[in-house]
VMD Tcl script that draws the C-alpha trace (Angstrom):
set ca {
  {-3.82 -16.75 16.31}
  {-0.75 -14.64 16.92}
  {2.36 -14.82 14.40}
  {5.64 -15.88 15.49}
  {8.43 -14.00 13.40}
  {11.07 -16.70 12.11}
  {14.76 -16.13 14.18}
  {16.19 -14.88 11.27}
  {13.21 -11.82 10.97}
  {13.73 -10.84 14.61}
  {17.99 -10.53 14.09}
  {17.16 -8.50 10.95}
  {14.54 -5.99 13.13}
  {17.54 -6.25 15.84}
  {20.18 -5.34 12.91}
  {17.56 -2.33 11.27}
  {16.63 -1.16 14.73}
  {20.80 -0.48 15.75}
  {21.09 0.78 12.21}
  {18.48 3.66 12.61}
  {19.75 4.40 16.35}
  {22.54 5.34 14.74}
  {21.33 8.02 12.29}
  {19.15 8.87 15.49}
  {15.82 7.61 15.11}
  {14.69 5.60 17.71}
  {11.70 3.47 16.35}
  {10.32 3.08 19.86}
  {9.47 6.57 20.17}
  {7.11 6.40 16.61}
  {3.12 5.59 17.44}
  {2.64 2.34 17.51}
  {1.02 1.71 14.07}
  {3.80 4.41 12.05}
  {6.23 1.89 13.51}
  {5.14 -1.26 12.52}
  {4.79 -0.03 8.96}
  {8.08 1.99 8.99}
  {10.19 -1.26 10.44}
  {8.61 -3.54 8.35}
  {9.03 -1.75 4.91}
  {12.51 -1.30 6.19}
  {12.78 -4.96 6.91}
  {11.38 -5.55 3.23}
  {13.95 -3.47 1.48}
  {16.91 -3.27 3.58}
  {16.75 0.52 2.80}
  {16.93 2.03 6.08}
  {16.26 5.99 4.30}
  {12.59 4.62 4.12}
  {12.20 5.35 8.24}
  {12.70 9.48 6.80}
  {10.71 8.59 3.00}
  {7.96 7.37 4.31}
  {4.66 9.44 5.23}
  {2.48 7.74 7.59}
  {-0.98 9.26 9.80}
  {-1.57 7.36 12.58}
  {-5.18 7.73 12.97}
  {-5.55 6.90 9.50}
  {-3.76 3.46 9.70}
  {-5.47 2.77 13.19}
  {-9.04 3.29 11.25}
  {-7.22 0.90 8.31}
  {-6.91 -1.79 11.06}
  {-10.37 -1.64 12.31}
  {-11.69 -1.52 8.55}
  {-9.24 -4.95 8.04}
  {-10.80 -6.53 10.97}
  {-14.09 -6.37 9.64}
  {-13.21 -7.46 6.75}
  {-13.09 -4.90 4.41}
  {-11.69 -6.41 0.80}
  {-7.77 -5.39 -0.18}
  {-7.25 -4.52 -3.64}
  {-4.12 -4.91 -5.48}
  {-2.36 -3.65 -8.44}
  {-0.52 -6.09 -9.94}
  {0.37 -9.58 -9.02}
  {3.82 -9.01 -8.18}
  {1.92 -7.14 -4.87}
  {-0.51 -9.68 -4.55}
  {2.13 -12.04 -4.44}
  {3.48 -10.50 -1.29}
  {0.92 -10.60 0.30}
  {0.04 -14.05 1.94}
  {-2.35 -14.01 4.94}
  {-5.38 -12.54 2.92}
  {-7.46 -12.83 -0.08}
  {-6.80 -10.25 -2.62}
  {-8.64 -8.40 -5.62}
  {-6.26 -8.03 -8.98}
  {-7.63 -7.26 -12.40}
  {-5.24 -6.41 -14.20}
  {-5.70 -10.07 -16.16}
  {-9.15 -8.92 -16.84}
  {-8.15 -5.89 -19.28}
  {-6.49 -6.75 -22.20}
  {-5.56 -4.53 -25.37}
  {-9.19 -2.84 -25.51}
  {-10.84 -4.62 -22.67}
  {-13.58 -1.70 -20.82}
  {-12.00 -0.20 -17.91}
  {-15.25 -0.80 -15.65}
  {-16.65 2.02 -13.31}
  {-16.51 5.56 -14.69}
  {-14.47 4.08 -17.87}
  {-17.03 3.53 -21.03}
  {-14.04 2.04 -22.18}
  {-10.61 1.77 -21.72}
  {-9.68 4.51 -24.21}
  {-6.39 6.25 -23.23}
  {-5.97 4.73 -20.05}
  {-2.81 2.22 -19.06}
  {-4.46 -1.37 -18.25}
  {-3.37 -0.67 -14.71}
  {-5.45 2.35 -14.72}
  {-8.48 0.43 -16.27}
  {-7.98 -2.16 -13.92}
  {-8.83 0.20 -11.72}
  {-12.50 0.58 -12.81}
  {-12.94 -3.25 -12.80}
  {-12.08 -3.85 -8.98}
  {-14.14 -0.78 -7.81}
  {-16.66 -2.73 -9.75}
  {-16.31 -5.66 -7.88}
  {-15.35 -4.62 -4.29}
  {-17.58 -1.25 -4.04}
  {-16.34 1.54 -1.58}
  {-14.42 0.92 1.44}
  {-11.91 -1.89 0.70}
  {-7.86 -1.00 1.18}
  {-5.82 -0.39 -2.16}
  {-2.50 -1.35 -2.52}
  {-0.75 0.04 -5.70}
  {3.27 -0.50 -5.53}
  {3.75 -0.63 -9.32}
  {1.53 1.61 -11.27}
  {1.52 5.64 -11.15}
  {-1.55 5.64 -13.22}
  {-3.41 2.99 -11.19}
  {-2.85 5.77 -8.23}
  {-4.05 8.07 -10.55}
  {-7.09 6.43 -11.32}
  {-8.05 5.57 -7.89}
  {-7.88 8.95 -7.00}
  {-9.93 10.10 -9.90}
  {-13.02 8.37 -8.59}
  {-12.14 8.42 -5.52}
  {-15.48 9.88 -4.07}
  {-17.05 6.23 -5.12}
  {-14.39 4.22 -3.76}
  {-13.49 6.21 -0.46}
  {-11.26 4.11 0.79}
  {-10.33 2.60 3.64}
  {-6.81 3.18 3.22}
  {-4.46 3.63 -0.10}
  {-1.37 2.62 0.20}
  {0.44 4.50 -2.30}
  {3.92 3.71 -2.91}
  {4.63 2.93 -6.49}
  {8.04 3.48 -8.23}
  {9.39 4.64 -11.17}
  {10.91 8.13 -12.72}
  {8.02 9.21 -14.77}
  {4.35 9.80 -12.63}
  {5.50 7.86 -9.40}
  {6.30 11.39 -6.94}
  {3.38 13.09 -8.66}
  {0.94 10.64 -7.64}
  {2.03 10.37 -4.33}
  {1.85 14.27 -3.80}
  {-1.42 14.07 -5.71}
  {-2.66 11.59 -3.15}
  {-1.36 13.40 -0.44}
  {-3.13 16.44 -1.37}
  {-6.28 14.51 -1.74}
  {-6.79 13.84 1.85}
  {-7.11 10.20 2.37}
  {-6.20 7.42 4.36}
  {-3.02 6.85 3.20}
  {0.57 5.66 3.64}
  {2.47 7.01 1.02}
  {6.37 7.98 0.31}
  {7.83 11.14 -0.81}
  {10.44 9.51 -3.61}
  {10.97 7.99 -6.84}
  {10.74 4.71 -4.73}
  {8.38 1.81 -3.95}
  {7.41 -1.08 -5.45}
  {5.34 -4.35 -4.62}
  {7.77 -5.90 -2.20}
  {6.89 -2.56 -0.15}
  {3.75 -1.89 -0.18}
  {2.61 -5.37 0.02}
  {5.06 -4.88 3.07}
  {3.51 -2.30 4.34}
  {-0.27 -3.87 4.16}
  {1.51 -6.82 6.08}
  {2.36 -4.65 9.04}
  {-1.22 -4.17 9.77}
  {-2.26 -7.51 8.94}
  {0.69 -8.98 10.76}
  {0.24 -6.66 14.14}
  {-3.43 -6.56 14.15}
  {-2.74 -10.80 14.78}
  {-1.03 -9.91 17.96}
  {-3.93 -7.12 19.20}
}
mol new
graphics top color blue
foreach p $ca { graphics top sphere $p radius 0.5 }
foreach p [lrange $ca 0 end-1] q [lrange $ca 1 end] { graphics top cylinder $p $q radius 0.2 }
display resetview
């Protein structure tokens, strides 16, 4: 069933679009997938310096799309993505860990490790290798997913959480790591974009 965009969603892609012509990016000229992503994580945030932030590979989201379509399971990191993220069952267990709670997968126990981080261990747990990760809060949930990486290998990782202390590490750490991704190269993020950018796939694979 295809998704119609509400009147005011199309004037604000009209208002972003004329906004980034003017600093000279033309959004029509990105690959197809990059600019679904880019526009609507602009569209989220009404921060129009995401279009240059962002770091997207186009084969990588194209194989995300396909890996959606079958159904592979989305994993969150905290509710505040989840939240944003409306057309799809998600997988959050960050409610599952509490002040000692076992940290699941590769984690004997939680130990050092933030709950986000543990939580980690307890969706890889559940969902096995190939789902889609979206982390827009938690550095060390990033961190964690990309220590045992090799059992999840995942679809995609979307990779965009904020803050000043771990957020641009993790991001370059996933970066270096190879993967699927859509990360940013900043201090920002948070759930309103990344679930943002998970809903450009989901929303544009409706229309395909």
């Amino acid at each position: 069933m295809n998704r119609v965009a509400h009147p005011i969603e199309q004037r604000s892609y009209d208002i972003l679009r004329t906004r980034l012509a003017a600093t000279g990016l033309d959004t029509a000229a990105l690959a197809p997938w990059t600019r679904a992503v880019v526009e609507r994580v602009v569209h989220a945030s009404a921060d129009i310096a995401y279009a240059t932030d962002l770091v997207c590979d186009e084969a990588a989201l194209c194989g995300a799309v396909d890996a959606l379509a079958a159904g592979a399971p989305i994993v969150v990191d905290v509710r505040m993505t989840a939240a944003g993220i409306t057309t799809r069952k998600v997988v959050c267990r960050l409610g599952d860990v509490d002040a000692t709670g076992a940290g699941g997968t590769g984690d004997a126990a939680r130990g050092g490790l933030t709950r986000s981080a543990a939580a980690v261990g307890l969706a890889l747990d559940e969902v096995g290798p190939g789902a889609v990760w979206v982390i827009g809060c938690a550095p060390t949930a990033l961190e964690r997913l990309l220590a045992v990486a090799d059992i999840a290998r995942p679809a995609l990782v979307i990779g965009l959480p904020v803050g000043f202390v771990g957020a641009v590490e993790a991001k370059d750490a996933l970066r270096a790591a190879g993967l699927p991704a859509i990360s940013n190269r900043s201090e920002k993020g948070g759930a309103a974009v990344a679930a943002a950018a998970l809903n450009a796939l989901l929303y544009e694979g409706l229309r395909s």
